[in-house]
Structure formats: C-alpha cells, structure tokens
C-alpha positions in Angstrom: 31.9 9.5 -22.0 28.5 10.5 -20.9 25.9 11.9 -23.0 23.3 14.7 -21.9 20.5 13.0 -22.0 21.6 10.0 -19.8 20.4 10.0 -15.9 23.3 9.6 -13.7 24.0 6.2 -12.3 22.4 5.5 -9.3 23.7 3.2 -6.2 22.3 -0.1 -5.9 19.3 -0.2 -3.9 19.7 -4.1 -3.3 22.5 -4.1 -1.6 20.7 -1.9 1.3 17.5 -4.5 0.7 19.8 -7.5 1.5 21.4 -5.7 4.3 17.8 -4.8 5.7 16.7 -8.3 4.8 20.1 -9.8 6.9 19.4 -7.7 10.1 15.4 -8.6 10.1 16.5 -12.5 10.0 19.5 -11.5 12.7 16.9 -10.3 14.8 14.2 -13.4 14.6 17.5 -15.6 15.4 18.3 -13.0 18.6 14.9 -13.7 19.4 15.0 -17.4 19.4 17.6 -17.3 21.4 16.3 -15.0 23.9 13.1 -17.7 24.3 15.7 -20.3 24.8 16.8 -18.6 27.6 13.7 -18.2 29.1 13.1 -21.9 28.7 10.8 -21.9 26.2 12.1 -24.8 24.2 15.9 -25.5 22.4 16.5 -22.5 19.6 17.8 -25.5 17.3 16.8 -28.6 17.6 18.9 -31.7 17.1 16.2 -34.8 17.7 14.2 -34.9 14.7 15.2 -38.0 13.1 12.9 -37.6 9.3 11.6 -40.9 8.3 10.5 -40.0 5.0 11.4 -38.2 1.6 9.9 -36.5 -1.1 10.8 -38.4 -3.9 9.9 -41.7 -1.7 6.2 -40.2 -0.6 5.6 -39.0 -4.4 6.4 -43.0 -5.7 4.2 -44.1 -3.2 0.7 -42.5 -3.2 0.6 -40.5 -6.2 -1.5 -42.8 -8.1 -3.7 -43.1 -5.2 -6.8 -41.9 -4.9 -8.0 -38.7 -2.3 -10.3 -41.7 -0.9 -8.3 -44.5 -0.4 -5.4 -42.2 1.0 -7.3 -41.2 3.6 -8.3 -44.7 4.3 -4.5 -45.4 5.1 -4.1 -43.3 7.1 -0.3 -42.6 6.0 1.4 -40.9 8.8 4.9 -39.3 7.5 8.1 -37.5 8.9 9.8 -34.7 6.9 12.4 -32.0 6.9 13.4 -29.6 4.4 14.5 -26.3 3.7 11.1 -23.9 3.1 10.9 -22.5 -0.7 7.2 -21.6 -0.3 4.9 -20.3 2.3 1.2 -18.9 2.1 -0.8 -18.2 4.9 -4.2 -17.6 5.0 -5.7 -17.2 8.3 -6.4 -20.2 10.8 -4.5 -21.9 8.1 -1.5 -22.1 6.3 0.8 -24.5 3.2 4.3 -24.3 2.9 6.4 -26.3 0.7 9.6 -27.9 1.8 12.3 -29.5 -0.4 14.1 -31.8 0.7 17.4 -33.6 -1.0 14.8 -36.1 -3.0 12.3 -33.3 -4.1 9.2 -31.1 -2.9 6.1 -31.8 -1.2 3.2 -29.2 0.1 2.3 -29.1 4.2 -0.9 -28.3 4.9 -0.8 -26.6 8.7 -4.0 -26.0 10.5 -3.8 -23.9 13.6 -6.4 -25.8 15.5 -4.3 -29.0 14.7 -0.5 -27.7 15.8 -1.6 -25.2 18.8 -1.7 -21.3 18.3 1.4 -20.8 19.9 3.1 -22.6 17.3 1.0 -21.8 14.4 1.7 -18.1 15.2 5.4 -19.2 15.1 5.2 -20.6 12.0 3.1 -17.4 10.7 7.1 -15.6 11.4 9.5 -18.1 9.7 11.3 -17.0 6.7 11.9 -18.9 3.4 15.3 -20.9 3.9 14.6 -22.0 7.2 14.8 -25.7 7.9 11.4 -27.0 8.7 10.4 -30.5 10.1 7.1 -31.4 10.0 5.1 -34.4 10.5 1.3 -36.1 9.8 -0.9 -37.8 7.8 -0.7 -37.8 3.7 -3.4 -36.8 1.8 -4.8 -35.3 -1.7 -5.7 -31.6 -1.6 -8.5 -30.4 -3.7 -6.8 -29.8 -6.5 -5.4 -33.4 -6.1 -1.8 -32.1 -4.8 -0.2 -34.8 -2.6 0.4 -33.2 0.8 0.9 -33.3 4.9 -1.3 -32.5 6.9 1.2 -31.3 9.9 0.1 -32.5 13.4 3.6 -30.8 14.5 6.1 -28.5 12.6 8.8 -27.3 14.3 11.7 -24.9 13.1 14.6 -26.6 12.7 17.4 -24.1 11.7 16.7 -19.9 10.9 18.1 -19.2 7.4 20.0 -16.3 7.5 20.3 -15.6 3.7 
C-alpha cells in the first residue's frame, strides 16, 4: 500500500557508482598492461620478498625516541594492501596493513623518482603496495617509512 504523501522509490544509485568505480580500476589495470607491453617494467610483480611486519616494526621502535631512531638508521621491507592515501604535493603517506597490523609510509617524490611518485599519485585503495626505507617518528610521533622505493604490487579491482 502506498500512501500519497510518500516519493516513489528510486533505483539504487550505488550500484551504477560501483559499476563506474569497477570500469575506472579495469581501465588503470588495461593500462598497466599496455606499459608492460611497451617494456616499461612487469604489470605484477613477483620478486619482492618483505622482510618486515607491522606488528614486528611496532614492538621494536615504538618506545624509541624520534632521535635515537634516526641514529639507527633502521632500514625496513613492507607489503600490504593500501587502506589510506593522502597526497599532498611533492609528497605523499599512505598506510598499508599488512597480516600483523598498520604502519604509515612517508613517500617523497625527490626520494622515489617523479615517474614513480606520479604512479603512486594514481593507485587506488586495495592495491597491494611494497615499499621499502628507513623507520622513523613523524612529527606527531607516528612510527613510519620513509619509502626509498614503492612499487605496486597487485591493482585492486574492488
């Protein structure tokens, strides 16, 4: 029964946003696929061999100060899937969570190359990131990586 004063039901509007979303992330796959071709590096990846976890980094150097984590000089080898990602300019953080737990990457452009800095700039949440560098405290004290090399590991597609 429908009453006078009710609007009609309308279609869903999500489902056309998740098919939209699907065919933008269909595309950025074609594409890496297309610079594969052209031999401009492998689409996917299989050599990245992480050394580190989350969890394990967190245990480690969280009680540490900014100082004397700099003084190590920590260098540290991560992969995860990306749940977070704000970029700001000549530089960029993204957070990756791996099967341990999260942890921030700090990536400079003038540190990983503007070719793959504008990459990264395209990369969609989901996607499997690897990233590697030295651990340090952020400002705001957050333990992070600062990436010397990120690389896309697998394209999310959902």
């Amino acid at each position: 029964m429908s009453d006078a004063n009710t609007a009609p039901l309308e279609s869903p509007a999500p489902l056309q946003d998740d098919n939209q979303l699907m065919q933008e992330r269909r595309d950025k796959l074609k594409a890496l696929r297309q610079a594969q071709a052209q031999g401009k590096g492998p689409a996917f990846p299989n050599d990245f061999k992480p050394t580190d976890h989350a969890a394990k980094l967190f245990a480690a150097h969280e009680a540490q100060s900014p100082e004397a984590l700099m003084e190590q000089g920590t260098q540290a080898k991560v992969a995860g899937r990306m749940m977070l990602k704000r970029v700001m300019g000549k530089a960029s953080f993204c957070t990756l969570q791996d099967s341990t737990g999260r942890i921030q990457v700090y990536i400079k452009r003038d540190d990983v190359g503007e070719d793959i800095y504008n990459a990264f700039k395209h990369w969609d949440l989901g996607d499997i990131v690897a990233a590697e560098g030295l651990v340090f405290k952020t400002k705001t004290g957050e333990l992070s990586i600062h990436a010397s090399a990120i690389r896309l590991l697998t394209k999310s597609l959902r």
